[in-house]
N, C-alpha and C positions, 0 to 999 in steps of 0.2 A: 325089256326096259328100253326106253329111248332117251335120250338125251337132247335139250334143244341147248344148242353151242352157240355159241356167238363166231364173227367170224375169224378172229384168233384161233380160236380151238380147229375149227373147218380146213384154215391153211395148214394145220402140222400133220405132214403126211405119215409121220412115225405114229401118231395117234389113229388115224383113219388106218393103216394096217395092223395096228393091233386089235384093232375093237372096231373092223369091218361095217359088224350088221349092229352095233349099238348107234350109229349116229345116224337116225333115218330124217329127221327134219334141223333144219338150220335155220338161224334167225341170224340173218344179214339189213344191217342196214339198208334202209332204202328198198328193198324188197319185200319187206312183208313188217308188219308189226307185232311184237311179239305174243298178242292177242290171237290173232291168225296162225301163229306157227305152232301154239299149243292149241289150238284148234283142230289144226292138220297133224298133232301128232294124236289126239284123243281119239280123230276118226279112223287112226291104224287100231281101233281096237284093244289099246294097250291097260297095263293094271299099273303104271310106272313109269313117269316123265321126273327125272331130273335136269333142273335148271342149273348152266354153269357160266359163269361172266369171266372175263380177262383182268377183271380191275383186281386186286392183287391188297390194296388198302383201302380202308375206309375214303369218304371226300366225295364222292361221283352221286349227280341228283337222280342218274340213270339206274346205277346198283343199286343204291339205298333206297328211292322210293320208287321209280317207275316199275322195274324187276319184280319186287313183293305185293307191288297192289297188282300186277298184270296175273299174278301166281295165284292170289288168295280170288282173284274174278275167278278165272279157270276151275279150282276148286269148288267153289261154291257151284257153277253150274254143273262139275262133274266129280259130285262126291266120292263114287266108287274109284276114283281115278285119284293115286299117291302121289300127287305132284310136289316136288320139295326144290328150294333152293339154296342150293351149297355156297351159301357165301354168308356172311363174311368168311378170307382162309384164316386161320390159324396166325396170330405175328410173328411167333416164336418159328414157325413154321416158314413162313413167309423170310425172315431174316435168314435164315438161314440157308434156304436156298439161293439167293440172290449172295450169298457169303459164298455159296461153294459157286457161282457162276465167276464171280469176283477171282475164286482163286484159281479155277480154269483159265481164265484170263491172264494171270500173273505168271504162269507157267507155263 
């Protein structure tokens, strides 16, 4: 599986040691377009790209439509290829964690 991260996900070094060989292509701003970095992950050969964004809620014209149109191009020209994108998260999820960041904080 590969993973294309945005560059939120790329900086957490607790993530990059756990899950080493999953994060083989990055889509960073200003270097590549996220068109090209699912491009570069399709020609490792893979059966499985998950897409994952930093945006946490709804509102962003980037998550909401650039993300899903750039995923469903990709698809269509590489059908054999499960590309999916995990977003929206969860609110109830999302609250919650941002609750238990909240009460770290307070402690």
């Amino acid at each position: 599986m590969i993973k294309i991260l945005t560059h939120w996900y790329s900086s957490m070094p607790w993530y990059r040691a756990k899950y080493p060989k999953k994060i083989l292509e990055q889509f960073k701003t200003g270097q590549m377009n996220l068109d090209e970095a699912l491009e570069r992950a399709v020609a490792r050969d893979v059966d499985q790209i998950v897409v994952v964004t930093p945006m946490m809620t709804r509102g962003g014209e980037h998550a909401e439509v650039d993300i899903p149109a750039a995923v469903r191009r990709a698809q269509v020209r590489h059908p054999s290829v499960s590309i999916s994108y995990v977003w929206p998260f969860d609110s109830v999820e999302v609250a919650e964690f941002l609750a238990g960041q909240i009460n770290l904080a307070l402690h």
